[in-house]
N, CA, C and O of each residue as an XYZ file, in Angstrom:
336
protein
N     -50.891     12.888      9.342
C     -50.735     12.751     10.776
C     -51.409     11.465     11.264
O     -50.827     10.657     11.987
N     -52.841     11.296     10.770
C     -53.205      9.958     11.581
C     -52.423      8.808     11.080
O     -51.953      8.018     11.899
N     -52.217      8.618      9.659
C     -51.176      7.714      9.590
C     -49.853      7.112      9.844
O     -49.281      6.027      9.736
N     -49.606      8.477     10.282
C     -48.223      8.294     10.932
C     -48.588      7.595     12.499
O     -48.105      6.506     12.811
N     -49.338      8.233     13.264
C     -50.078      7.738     14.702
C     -50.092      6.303     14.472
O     -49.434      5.496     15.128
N     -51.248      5.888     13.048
C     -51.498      4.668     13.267
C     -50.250      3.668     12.745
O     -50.155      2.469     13.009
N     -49.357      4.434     11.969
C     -48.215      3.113     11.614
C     -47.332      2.935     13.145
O     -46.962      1.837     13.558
N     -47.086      4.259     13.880
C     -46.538      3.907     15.476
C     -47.285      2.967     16.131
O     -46.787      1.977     16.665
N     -48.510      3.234     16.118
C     -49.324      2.239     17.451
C     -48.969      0.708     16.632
O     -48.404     -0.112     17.356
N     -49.281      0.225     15.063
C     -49.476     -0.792     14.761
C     -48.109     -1.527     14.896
O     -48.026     -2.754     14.850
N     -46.749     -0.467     15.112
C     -45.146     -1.030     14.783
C     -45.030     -1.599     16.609
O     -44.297     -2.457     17.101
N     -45.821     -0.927     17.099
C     -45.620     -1.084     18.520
C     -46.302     -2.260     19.125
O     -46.046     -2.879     20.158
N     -47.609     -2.482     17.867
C     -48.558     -4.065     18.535
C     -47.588     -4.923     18.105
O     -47.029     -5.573     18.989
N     -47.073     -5.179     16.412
C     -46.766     -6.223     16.248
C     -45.104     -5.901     16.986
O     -44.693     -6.916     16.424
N     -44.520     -5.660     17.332
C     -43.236     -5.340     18.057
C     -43.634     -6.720     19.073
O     -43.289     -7.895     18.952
N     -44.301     -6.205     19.871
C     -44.594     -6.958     20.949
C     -45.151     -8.067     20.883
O     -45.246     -8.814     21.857
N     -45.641     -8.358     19.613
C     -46.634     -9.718     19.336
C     -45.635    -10.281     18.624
O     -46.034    -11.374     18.220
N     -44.458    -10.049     18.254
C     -43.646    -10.733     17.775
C     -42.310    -11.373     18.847
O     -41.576    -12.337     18.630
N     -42.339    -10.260     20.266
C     -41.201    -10.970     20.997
C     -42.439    -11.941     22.025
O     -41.711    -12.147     22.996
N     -43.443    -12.451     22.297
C     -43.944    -12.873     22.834
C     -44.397    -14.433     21.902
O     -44.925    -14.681     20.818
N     -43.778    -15.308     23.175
C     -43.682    -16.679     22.216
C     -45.229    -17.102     22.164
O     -46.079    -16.953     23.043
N     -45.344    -17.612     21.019
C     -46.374    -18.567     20.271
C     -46.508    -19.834     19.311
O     -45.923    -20.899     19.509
N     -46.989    -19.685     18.709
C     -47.231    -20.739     17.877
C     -45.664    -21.202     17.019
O     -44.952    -22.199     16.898
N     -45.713    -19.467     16.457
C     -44.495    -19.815     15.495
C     -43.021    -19.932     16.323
O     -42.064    -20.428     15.729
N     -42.906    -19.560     17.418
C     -41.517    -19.819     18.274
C     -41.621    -21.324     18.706
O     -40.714    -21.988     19.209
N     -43.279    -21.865     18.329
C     -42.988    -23.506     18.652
C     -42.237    -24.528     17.755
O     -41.438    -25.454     17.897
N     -42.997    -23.791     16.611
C     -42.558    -24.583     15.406
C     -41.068    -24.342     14.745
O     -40.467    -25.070     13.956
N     -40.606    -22.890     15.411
C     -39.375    -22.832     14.558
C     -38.554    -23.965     15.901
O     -37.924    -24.956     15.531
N     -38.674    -23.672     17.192
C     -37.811    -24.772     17.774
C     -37.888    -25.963     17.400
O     -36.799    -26.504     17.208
N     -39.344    -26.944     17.121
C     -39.478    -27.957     16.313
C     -38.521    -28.207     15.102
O     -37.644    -29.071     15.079
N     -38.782    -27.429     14.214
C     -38.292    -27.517     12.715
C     -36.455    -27.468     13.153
O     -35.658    -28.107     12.465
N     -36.056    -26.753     14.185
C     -34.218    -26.598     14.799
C     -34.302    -27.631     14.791
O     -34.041    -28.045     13.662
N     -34.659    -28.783     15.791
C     -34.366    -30.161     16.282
C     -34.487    -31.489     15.214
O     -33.822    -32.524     15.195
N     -35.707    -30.998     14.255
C     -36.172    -32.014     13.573
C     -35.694    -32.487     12.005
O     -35.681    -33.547     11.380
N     -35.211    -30.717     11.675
C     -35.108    -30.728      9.877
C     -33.867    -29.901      9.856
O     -33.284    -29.552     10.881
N     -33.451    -29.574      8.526
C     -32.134    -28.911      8.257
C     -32.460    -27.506      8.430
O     -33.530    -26.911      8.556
N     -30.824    -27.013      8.392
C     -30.771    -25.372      8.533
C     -31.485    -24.659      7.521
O     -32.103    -23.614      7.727
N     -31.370    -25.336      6.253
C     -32.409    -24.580      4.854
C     -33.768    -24.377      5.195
O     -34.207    -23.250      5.426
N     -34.623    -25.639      5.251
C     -35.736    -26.169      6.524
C     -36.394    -24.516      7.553
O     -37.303    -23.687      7.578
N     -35.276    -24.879      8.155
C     -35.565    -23.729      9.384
C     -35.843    -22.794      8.872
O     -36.954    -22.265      8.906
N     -34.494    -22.255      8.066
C     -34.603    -20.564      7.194
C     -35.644    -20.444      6.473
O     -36.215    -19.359      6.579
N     -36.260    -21.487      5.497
C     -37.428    -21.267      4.967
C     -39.107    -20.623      5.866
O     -39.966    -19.795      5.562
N     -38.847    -21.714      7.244
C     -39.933    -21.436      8.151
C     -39.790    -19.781      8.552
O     -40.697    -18.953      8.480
N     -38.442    -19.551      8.979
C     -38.093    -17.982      9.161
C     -38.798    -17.258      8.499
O     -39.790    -16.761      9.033
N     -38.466    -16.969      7.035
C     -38.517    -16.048      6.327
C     -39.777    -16.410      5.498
O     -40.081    -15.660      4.571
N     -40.670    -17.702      5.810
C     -42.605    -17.501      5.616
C     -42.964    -16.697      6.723
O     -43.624    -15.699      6.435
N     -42.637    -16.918      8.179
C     -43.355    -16.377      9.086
C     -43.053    -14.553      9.081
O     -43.882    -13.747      9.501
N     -41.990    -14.256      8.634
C     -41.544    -12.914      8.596
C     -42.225    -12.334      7.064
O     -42.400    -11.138      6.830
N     -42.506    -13.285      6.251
C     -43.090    -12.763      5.145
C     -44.648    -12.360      5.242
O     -45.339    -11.507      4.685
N     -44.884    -13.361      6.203
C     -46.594    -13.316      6.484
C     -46.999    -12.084      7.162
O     -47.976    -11.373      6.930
N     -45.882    -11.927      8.229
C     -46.143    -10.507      9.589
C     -46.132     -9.251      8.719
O     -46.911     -8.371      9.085
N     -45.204     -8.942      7.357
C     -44.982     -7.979      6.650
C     -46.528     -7.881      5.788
O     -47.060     -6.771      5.757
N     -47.068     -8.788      5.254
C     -48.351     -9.055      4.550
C     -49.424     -8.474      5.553
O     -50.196     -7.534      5.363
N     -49.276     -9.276      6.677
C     -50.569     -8.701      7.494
C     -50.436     -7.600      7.732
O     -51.456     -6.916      7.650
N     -49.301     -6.999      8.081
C     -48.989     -5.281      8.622
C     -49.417     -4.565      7.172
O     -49.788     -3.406      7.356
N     -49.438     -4.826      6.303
C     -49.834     -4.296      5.005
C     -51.296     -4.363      4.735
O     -51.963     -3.446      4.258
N     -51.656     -5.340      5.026
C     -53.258     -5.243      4.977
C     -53.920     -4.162      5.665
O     -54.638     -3.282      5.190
N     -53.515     -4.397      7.036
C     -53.880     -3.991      8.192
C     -53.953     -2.378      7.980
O     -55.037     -1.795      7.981
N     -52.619     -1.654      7.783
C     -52.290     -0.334      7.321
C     -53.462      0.502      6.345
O     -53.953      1.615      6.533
N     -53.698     -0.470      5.256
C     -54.250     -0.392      4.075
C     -55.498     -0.101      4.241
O     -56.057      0.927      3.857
N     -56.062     -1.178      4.931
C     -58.113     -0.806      5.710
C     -57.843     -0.112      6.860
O     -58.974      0.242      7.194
N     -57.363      0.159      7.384
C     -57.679      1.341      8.661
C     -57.152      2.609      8.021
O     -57.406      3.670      8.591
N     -56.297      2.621      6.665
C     -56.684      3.993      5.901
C     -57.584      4.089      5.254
O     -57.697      5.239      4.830
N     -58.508      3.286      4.859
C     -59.766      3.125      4.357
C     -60.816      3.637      5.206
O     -61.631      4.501      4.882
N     -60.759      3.192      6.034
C     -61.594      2.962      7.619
C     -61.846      4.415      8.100
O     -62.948      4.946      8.242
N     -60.491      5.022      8.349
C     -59.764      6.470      8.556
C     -60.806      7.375      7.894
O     -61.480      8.061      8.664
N     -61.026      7.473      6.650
C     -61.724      8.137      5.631
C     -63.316      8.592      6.217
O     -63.930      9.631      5.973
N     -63.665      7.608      6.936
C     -65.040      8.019      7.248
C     -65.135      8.011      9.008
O     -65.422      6.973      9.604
N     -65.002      8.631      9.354
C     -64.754      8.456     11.197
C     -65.822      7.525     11.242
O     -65.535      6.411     11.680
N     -66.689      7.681     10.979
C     -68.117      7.280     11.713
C     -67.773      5.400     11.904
O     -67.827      4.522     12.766
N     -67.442      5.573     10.574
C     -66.950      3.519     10.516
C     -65.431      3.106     11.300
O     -64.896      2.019     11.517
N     -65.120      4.211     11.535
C     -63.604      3.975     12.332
C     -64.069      4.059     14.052
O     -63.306      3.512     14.849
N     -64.942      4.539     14.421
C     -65.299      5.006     15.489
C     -66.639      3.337     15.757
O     -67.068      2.797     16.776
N     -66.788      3.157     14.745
C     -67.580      1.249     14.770
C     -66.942      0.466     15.534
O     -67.211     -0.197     16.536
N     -65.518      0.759     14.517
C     -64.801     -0.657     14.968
C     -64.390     -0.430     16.143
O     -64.905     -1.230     16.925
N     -63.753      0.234     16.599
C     -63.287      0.339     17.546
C     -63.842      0.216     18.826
O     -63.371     -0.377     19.797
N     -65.081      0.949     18.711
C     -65.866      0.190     20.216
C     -66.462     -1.656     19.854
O     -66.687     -2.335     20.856
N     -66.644     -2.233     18.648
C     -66.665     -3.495     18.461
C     -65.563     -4.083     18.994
O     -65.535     -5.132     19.636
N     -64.451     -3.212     18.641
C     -62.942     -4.403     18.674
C     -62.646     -4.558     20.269
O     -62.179     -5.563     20.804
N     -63.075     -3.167     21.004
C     -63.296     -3.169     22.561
C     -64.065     -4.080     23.405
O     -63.837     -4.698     24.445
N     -65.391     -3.911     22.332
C     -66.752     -5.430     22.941
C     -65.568     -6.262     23.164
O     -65.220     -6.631     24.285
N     -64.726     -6.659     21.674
C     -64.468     -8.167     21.841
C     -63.189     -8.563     22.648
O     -62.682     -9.615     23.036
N     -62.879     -7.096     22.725
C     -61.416     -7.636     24.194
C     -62.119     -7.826     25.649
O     -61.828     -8.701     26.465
N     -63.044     -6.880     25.787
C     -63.665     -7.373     27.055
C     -63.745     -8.378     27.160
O     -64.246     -8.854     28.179
C-alpha cells in the first residue's frame, strides 16, 4: 500500500515537472533550430532516459526510507524546512 501511494504522488510530481518548461524545453528548442533531427532525438531520449533513472532512484530510497518511519518522518519535515 505505501508504495503504491508513493509511486501515485511521485507519477504526479514528475507529471507536472515535466509539462512545466525549463531548462530542458530550452535546449531541446535550441538543438530544433541549431542541429539535425538525429541531434534533437538524441537530446529527447537522454532527457527522457535521465527522468526514468531519477524516478528509479527516487522510488528505490524512499522504500528504503519507508522501512524505518522514524527516518521517513526526518526527511520530510527537513524537505518541508527547505521548501519554506
Amino acid at each position: 500500500q505505501i508504495m503504491r501511494n508513493s509511486f501515485i504522488e511521485l507519477a504526479i510530481a514528475y507529471l507536472l515537472g515535466i509539462m512545466l518548461p525549463g531548462p530542458s524545453v530550452a535546449l531541446l528548442i535550441r538543438n530544433r533550430f541549431q542541429k539535425s533531427f538525429m541531434e534533437n532525438t538524441n537530446t529527447i531520449i537522454g532527457i527522457i532516459s535521465g527522468i526514468f533513472l531519477q524516478a528509479g532512484f527516487v522510488l528505490f530510497f524512499v522504500n528504503i526510507i519507508n522501512l524505518d518511519s522514524i527516518y521517513f518522518q526526518l526527511l520530510k519535515i527537513l524537505c518541508s524546512i527547505f521548501l519554506l
